[in-house]
Wavefront OBJ file of the C-alpha trace (Angstrom):
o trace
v 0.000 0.000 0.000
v 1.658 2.717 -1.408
v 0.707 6.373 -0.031
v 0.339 9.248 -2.082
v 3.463 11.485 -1.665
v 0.841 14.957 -2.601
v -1.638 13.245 -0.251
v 0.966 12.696 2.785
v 1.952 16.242 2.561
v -1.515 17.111 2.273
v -2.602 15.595 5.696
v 0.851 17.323 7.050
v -0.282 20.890 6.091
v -3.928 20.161 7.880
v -2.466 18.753 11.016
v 0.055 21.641 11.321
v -2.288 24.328 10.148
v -4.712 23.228 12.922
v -2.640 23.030 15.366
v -1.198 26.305 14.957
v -4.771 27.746 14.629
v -5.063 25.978 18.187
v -2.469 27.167 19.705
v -3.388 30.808 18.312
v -6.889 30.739 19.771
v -7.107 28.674 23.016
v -3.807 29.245 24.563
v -3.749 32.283 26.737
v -2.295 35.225 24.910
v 1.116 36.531 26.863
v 0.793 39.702 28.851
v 3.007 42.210 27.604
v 1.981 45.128 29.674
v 1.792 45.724 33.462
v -1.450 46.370 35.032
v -3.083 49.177 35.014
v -3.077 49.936 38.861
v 0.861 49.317 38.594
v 2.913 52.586 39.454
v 5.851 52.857 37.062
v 9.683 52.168 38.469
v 10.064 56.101 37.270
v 7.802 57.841 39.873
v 8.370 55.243 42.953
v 12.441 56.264 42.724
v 11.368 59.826 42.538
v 9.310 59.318 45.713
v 10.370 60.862 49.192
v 10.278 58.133 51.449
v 9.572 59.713 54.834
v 9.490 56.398 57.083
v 12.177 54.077 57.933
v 12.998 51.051 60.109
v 15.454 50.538 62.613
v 18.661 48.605 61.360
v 18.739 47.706 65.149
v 15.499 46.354 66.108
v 13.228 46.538 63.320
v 11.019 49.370 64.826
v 9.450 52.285 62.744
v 11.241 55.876 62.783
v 10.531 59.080 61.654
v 12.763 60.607 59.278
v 14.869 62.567 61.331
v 14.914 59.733 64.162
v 16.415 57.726 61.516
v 19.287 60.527 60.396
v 20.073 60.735 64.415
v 20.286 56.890 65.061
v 22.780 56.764 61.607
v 24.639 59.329 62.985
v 24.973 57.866 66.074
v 26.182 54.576 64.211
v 28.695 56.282 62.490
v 30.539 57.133 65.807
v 33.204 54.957 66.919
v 32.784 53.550 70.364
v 35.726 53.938 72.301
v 37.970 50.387 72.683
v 36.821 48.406 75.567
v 40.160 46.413 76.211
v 42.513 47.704 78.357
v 45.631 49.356 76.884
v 47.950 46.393 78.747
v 45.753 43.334 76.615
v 45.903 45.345 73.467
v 49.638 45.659 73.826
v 49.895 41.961 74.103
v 47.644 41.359 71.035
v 49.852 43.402 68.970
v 52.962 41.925 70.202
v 51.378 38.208 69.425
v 50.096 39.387 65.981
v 53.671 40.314 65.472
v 55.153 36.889 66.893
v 52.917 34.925 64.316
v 53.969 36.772 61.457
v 57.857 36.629 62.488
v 57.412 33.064 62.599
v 55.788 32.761 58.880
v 58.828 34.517 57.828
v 61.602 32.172 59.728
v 60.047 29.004 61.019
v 63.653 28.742 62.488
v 63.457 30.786 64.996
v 62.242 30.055 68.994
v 60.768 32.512 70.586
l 1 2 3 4 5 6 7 8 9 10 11 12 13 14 15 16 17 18 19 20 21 22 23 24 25 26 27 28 29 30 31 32 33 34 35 36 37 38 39 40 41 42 43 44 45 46 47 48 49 50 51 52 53 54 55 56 57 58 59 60 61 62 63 64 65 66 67 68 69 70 71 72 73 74 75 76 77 78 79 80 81 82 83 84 85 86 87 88 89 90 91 92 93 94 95 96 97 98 99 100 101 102 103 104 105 106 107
C-alpha cells in the first residue's frame, strides 16, 4: 500500500495548520503590559520616602529619628580592652607573622 506522496503532505499541512490555529486561539495570549493599577519604576524612585525602620530592632522611625540613630552609628565607640591586653595582642600578631617569615626561629 503505497501512499500518495501529494496526499501525505496534504494531511501534514492540515495537522500543522490546525494546530497552529489551536495554539493561536485557546492558549492564553502573553501579557506584555503591566497592570493598570501598577505605578511605574520612574515615579516610585522619585518618591520621598519619609518612614524608615530601625537597622537595630526593626522598629518604625521618623525621618529625622532615623538621620540621628545613623549618625549615632557612624561614631566609633571607644575600645573596651585595656591598653595592657591590646599591647599583648599586637605583640602576638607580630610573633605569628615573624614566625611565617623564619620558622627557624624560637621565641
Amino acid at each position: 500500500m503505497k501512499i500518495n506522496k501529494q496526499l501525505l503532505l496534504a494531511a501534514i499541512a492540515v495537522i500543522t495548520t490546525i494546530s497552529i490555529w489551536i495554539a493561536d486561539n485557546c492558549l492564553q495570549p502573553a501579557l506584555s503590559l503591566p497592570p493598570a493599577d501598577d505605578i511605574p519604576e520612574e515615579i516610585l524612585r522619585t518618591e520621598i520616602i519619609t518612614a524608615a525602620r530601625s537597622p537595630i530592632d526593626g522598629k518604625k522611625l521618623t525621618a529625622a529619628e532615623y538621620i540621628e540613630l545613623q549618625a549615632q552609628l557612624r561614631e566609633v565607640p571607644p575600645p573596651k580592652l585595656d591598653s595592657g591586653i591590646r599591647e599583648r595582642i599586637f605583640l602576638l600578631q607580630i610573633r605569628k607573622a615573624l614566625l611565617q617569615l623564619f620558622p627557624f626561629l624560637n621565641f
